[in-house]
C-alpha positions as YAML, in Angstrom:
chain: A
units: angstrom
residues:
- id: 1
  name: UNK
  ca: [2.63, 19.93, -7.83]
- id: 2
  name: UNK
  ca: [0.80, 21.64, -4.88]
- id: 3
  name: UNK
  ca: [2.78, 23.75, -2.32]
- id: 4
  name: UNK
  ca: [1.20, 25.16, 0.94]
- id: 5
  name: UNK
  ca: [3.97, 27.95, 1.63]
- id: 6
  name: UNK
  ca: [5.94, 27.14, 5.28]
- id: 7
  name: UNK
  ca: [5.02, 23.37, 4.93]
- id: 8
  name: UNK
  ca: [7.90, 21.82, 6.90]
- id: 9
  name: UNK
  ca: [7.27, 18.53, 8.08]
- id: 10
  name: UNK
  ca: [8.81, 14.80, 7.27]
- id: 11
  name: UNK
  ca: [8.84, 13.54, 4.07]
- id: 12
  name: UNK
  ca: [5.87, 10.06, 2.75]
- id: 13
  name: UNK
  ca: [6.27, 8.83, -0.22]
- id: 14
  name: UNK
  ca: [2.72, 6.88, -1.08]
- id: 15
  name: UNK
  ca: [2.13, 5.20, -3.93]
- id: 16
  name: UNK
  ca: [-1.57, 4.68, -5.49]
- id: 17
  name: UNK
  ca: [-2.76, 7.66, -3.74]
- id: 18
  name: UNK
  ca: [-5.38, 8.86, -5.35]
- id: 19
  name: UNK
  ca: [-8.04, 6.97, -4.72]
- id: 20
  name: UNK
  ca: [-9.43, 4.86, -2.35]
- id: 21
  name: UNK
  ca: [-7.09, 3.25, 1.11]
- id: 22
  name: UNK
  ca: [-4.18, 5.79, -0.76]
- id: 23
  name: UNK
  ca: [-5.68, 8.73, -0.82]
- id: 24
  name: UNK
  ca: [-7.37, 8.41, 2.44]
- id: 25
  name: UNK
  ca: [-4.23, 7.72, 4.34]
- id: 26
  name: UNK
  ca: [-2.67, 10.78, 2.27]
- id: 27
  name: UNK
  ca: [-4.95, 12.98, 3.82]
- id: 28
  name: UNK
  ca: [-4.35, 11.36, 7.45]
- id: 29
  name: UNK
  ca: [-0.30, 12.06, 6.52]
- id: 30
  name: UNK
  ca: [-1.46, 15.79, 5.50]
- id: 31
  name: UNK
  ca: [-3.58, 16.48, 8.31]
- id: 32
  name: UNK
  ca: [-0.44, 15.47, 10.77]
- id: 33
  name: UNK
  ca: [1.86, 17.69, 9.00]
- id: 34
  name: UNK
  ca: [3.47, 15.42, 6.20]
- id: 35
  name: UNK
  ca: [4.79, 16.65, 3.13]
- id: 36
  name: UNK
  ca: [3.99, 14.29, 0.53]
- id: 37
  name: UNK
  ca: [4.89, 12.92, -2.75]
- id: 38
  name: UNK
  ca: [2.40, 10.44, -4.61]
- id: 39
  name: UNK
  ca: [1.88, 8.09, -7.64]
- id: 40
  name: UNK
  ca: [-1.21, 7.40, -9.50]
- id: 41
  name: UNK
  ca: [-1.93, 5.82, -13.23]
- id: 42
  name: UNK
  ca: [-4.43, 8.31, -13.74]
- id: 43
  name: UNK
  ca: [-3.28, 11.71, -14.39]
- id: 44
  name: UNK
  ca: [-6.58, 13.38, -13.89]
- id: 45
  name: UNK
  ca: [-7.40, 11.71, -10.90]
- id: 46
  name: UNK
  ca: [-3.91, 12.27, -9.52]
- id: 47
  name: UNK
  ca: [-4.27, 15.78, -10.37]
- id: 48
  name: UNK
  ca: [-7.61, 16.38, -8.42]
- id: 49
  name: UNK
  ca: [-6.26, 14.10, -5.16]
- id: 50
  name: UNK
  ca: [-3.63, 16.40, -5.65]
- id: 51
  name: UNK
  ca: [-5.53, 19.19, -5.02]
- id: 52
  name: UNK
  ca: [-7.13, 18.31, -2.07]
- id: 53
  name: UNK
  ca: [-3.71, 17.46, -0.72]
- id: 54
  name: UNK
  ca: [-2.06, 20.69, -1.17]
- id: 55
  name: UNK
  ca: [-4.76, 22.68, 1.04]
- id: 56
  name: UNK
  ca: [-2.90, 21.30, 3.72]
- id: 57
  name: UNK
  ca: [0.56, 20.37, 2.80]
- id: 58
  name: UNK
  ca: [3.61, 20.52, 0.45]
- id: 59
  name: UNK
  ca: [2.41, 17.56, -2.06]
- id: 60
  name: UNK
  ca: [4.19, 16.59, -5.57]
- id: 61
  name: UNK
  ca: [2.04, 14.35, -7.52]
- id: 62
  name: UNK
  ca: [3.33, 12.06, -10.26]
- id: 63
  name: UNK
  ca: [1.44, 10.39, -12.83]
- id: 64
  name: UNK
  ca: [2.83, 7.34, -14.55]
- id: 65
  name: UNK
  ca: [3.01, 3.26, -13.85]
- id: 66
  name: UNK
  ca: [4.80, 2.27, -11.08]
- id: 67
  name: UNK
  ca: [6.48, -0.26, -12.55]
- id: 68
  name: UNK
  ca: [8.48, 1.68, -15.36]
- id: 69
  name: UNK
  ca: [11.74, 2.40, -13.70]
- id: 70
  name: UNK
  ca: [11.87, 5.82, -15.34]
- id: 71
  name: UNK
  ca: [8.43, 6.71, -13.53]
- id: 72
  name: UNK
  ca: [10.42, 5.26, -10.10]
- id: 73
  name: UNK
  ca: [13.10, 7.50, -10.48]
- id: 74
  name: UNK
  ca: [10.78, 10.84, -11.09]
- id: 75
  name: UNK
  ca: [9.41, 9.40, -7.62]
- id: 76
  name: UNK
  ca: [12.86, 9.52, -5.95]
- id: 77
  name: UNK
  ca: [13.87, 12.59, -7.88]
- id: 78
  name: UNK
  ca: [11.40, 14.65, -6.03]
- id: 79
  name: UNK
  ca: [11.56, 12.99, -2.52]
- id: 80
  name: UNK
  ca: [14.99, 13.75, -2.83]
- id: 81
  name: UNK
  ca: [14.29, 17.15, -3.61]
- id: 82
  name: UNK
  ca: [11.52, 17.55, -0.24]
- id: 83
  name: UNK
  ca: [14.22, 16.08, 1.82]
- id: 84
  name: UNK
  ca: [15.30, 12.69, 4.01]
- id: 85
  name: UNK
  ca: [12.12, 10.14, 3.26]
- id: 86
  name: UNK
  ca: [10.34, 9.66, 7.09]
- id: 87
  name: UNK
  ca: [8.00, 6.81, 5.12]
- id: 88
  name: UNK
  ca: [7.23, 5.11, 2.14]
- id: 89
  name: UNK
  ca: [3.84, 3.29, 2.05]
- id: 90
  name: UNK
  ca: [3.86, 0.75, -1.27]
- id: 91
  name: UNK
  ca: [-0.12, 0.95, -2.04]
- id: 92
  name: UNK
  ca: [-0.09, 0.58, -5.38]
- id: 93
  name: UNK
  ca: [-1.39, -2.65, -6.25]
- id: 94
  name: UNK
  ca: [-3.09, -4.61, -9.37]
- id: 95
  name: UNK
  ca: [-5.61, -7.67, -9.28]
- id: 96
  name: UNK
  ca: [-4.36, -8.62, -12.78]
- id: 97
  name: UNK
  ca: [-7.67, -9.35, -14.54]
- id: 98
  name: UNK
  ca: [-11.75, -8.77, -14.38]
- id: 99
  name: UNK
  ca: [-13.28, -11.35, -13.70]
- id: 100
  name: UNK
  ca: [-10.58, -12.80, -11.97]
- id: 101
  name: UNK
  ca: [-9.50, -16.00, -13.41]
- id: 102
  name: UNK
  ca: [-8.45, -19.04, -12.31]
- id: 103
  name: UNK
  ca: [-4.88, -20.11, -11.97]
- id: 104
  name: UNK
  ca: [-5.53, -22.37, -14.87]
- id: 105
  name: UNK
  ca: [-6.67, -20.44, -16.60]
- id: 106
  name: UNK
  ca: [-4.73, -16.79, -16.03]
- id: 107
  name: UNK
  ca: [-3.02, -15.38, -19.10]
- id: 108
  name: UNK
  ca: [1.04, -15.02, -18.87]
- id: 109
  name: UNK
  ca: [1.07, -11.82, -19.23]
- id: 110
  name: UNK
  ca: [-1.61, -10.68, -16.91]
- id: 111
  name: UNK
  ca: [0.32, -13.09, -14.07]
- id: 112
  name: UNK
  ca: [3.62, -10.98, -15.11]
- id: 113
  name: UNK
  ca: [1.98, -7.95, -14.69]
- id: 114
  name: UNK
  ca: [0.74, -8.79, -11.34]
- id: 115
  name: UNK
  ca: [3.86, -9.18, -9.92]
- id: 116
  name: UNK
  ca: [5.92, -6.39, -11.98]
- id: 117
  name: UNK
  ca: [3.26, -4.02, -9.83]
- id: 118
  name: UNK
  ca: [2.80, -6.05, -6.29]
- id: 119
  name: UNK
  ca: [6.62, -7.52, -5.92]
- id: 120
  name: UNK
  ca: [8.88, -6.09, -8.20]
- id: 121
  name: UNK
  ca: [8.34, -2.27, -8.18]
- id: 122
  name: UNK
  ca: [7.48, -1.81, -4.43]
- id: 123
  name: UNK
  ca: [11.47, -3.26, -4.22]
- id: 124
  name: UNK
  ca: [12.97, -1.29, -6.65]
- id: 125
  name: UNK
  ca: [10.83, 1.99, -5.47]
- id: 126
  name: UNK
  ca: [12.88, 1.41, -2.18]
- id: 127
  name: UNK
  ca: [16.87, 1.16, -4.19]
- id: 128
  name: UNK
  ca: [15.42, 4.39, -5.99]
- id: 129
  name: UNK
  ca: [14.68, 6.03, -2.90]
- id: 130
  name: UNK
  ca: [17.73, 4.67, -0.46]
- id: 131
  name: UNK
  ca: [20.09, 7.58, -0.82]
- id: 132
  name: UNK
  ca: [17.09, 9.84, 0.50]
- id: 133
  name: UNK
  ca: [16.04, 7.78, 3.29]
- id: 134
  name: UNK
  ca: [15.94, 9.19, 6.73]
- id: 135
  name: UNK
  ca: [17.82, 6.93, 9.40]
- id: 136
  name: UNK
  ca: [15.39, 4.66, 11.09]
- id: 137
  name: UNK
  ca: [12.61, 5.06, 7.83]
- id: 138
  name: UNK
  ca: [9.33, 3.25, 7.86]
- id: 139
  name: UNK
  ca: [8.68, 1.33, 4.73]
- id: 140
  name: UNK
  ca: [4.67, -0.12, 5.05]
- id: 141
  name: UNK
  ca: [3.87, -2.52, 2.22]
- id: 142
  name: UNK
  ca: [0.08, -2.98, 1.77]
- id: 143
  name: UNK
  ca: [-0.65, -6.80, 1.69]
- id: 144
  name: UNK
  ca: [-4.16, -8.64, 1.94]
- id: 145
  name: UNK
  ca: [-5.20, -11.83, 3.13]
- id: 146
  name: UNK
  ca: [-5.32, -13.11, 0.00]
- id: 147
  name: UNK
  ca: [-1.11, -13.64, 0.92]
- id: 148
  name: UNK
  ca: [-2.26, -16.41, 3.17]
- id: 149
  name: UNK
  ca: [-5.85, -17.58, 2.45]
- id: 150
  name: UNK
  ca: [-6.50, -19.77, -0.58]
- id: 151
  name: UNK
  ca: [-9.38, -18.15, -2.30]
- id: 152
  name: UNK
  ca: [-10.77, -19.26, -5.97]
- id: 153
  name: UNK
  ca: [-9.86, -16.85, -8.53]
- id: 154
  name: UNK
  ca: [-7.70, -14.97, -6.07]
- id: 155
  name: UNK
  ca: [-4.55, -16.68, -6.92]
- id: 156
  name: UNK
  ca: [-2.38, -14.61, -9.28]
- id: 157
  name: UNK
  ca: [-3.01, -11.53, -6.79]
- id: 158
  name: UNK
  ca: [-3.12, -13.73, -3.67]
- id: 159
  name: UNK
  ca: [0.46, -15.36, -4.90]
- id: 160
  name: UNK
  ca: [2.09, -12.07, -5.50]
- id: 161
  name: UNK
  ca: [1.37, -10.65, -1.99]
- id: 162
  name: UNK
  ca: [2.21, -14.08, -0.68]
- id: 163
  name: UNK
  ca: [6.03, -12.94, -2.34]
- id: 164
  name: UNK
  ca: [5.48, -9.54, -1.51]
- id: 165
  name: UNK
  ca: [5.13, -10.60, 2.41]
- id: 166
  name: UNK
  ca: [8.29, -12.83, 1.84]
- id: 167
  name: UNK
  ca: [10.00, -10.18, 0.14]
- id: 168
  name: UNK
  ca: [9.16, -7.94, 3.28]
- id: 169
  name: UNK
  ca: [10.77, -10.76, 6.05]
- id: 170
  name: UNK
  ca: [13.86, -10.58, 3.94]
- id: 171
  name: UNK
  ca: [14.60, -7.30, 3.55]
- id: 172
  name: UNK
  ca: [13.34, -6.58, 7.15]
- id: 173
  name: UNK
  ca: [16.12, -9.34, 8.39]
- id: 174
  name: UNK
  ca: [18.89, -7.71, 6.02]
- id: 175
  name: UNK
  ca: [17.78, -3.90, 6.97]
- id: 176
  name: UNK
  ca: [17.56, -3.32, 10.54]
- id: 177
  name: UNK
  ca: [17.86, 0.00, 10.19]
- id: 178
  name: UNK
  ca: [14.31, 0.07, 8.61]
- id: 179
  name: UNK
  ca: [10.95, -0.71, 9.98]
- id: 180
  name: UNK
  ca: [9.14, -2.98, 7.70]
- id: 181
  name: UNK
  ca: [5.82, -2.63, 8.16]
- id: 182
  name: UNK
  ca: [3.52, -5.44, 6.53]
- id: 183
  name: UNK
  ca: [-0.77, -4.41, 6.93]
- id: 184
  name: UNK
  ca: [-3.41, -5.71, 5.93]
- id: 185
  name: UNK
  ca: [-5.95, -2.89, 6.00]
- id: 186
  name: UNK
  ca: [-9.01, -5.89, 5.76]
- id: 187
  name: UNK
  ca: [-11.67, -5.46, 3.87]
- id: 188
  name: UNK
  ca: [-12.97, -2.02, 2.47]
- id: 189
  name: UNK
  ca: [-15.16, -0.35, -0.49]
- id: 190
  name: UNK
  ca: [-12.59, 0.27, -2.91]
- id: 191
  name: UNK
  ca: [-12.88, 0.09, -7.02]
- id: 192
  name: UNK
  ca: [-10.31, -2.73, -6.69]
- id: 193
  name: UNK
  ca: [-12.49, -4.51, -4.47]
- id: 194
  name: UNK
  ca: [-15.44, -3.60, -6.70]
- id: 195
  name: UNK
  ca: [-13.29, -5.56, -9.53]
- id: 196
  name: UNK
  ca: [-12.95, -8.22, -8.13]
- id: 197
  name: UNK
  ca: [-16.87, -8.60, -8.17]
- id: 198
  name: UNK
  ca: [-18.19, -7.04, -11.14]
- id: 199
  name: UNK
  ca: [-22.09, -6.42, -11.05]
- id: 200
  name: UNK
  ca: [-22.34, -7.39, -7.02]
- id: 201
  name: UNK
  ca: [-23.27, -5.09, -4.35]
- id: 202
  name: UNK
  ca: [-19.98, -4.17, -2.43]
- id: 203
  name: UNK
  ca: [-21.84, -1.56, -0.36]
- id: 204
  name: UNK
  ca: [-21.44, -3.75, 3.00]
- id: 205
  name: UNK
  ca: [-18.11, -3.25, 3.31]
- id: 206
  name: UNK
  ca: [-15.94, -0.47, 4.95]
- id: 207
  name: UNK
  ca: [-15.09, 2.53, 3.48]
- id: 208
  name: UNK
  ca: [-10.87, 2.94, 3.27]
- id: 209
  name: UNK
  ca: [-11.06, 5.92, 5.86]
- id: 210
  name: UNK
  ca: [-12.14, 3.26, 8.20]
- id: 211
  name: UNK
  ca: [-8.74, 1.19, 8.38]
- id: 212
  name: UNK
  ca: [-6.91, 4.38, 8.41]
- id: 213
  name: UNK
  ca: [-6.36, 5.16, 11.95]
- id: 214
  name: UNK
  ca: [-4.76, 1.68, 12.56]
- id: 215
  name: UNK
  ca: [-2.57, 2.09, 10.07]
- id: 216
  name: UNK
  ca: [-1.68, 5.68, 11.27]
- id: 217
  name: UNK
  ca: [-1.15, 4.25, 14.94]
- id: 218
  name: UNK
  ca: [1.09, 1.82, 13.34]
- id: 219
  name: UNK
  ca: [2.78, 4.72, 11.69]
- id: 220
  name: UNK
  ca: [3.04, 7.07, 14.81]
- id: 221
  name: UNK
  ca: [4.08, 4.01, 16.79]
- id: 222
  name: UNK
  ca: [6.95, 1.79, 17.94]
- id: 223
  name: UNK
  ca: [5.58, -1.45, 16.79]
- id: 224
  name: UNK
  ca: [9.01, -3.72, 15.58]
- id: 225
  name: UNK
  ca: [8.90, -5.02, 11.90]
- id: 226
  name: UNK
  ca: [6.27, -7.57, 10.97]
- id: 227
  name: UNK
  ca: [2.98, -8.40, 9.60]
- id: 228
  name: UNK
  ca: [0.04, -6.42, 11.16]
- id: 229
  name: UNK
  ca: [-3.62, -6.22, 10.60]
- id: 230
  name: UNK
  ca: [-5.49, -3.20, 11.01]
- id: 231
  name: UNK
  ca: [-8.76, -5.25, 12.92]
- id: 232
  name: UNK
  ca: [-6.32, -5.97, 15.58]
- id: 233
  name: UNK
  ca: [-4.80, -2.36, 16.09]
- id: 234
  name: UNK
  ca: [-8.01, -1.49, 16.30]
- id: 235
  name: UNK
  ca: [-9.43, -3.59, 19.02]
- id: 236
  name: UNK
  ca: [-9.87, -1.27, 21.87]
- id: 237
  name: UNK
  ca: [-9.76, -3.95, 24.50]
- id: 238
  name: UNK
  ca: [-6.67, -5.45, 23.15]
- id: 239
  name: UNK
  ca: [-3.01, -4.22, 23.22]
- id: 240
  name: UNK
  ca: [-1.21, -3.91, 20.07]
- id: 241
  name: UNK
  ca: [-0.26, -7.24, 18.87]
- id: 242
  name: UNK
  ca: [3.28, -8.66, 18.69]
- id: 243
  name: UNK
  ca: [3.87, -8.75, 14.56]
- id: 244
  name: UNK
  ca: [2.34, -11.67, 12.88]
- id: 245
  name: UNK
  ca: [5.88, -13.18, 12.01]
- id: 246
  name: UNK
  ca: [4.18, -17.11, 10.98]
- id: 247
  name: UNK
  ca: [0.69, -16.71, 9.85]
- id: 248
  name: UNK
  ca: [-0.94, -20.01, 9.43]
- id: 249
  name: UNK
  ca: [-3.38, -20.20, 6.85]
- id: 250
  name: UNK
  ca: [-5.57, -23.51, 5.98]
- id: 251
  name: UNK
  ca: [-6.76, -24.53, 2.49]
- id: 252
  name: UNK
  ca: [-10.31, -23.86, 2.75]
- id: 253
  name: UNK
  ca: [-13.34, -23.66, 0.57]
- id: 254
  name: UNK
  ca: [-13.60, -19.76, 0.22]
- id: 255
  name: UNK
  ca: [-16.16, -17.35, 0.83]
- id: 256
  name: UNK
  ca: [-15.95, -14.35, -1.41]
- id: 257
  name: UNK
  ca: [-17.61, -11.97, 0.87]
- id: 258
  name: UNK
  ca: [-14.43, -12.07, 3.04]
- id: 259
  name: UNK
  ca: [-11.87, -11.20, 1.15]
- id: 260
  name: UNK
  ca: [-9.81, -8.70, 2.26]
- id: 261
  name: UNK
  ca: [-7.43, -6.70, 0.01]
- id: 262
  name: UNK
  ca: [-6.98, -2.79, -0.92]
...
């Protein structure tokens, strides 16, 4: 746990925050005043993200796998203790295997696992935390387009944020007194992204810092519930697009360059 003494701000829980498009978007939270509480397999990774956090902000940081339910209620435990939860970003996320394997030929397990992390937890994460949400709370559920593209090897992953999207609609329809935010950050430079293509140059794409400010205008915004990508709140040109309530997406031979996924 870091404290900054006088930290007084609303209350983000973000999960899978200490690397990469979580941590990033932690330190946009921090820099605007949040006080945080964050999730991360990797205790001494957590620990250091931690660190960095706490210059600027109340932060508690809690190791463990977000899909044991007594790790979830540590999570809630200390939101509860910060105060009503403002937002709760589900980041934490799993590709299952490396190399990623075909649906043919993807172990049971590893397909369990998949969707214990990307659909299961990210739900029960948000009945750990209802008592302590604020009226009117943002929950943001990181998807990729993966959830609507058909890409080779992509399909355990792709399926579960395909549910995970569905899963969003739902609750969105039978919580109106939430925001459900669905982004897609696109595509970025992240040791997920890097597993997905073991031994190949990744160094084209986008660092995670660069999708942050679209997701924090979604964030800071007024934007109803719905699916969003980060490209398009970014577009100076354009307005902020209506939520992406149908998104269409053809079977098509893919390309592996443009996947996008955190």
């Amino acid at each position: 746990m870091g404290d900054r003494e006088g930290a007084s701000g609303p209350v983000a829980v973000v999960t899978g925050a200490s690397r990469g498009l979580g941590l990033a978007l932690a330190e946009a939270l921090a820099r605007d005043g949040w006080r945080l509480v964050i999730d991360a397999r990797r205790p001494g990774h957590l620990e250091a993200a931690a660190g960095r956090l706490a210059v600027r902000t109340t932060v508690v940081a809690i190791p463990g796998d977000i899909a044991d339910p007594a790790h979830r209620a540590m999570i809630a435990g200390a939101a509860a203790g910060l105060g009503p939860v403002a937002l709760v970003v589900n980041n934490a996320s799993t590709l299952g295997a490396s190399p990623l394997p075909s649906l043919s030929e993807i172990d049971g397990p590893v397909l369990q696992r998949i969707f214990e992390v990307n659909v299961v937890a990210p739900l029960l994460l948000l009945q750990a935390l209802g008592p302590s949400l604020a009226p009117g709370a943002t929950l943001m559920n990181i998807t990729s387009d993966a959830g609507v593209e058909a890409y080779e090897g992509w399909g355990g992953y792709g399926a579960s944020k395909a549910a995970l999207e569905h899963e969003s609609r739902t609750l969105a329809a039978e919580r109106p007194d939430l925001r459900l935010l669905v982004v897609d950050p696109g595509d970025m430079r992240t040791e997920m992204h890097q597993d997905a293509f073991p031994g190949e140059d990744i160094s084209d794409r986008p660092e995670p810092e660069a999708s942050v400010p679209g997701i924090m205008a979604l964030i800071d915004g007024e934007q109803p519930s719905g699916r969003y990508r980060v490209r398009d709140v970014l577009e100076p040109e354009a307005p902020l697009k209506a939520p992406d309530k149908h998104p269409e997406a053809p079977l098509k031979a893919p390309d592996k360059h443009q996947v996008g996924q955190p």
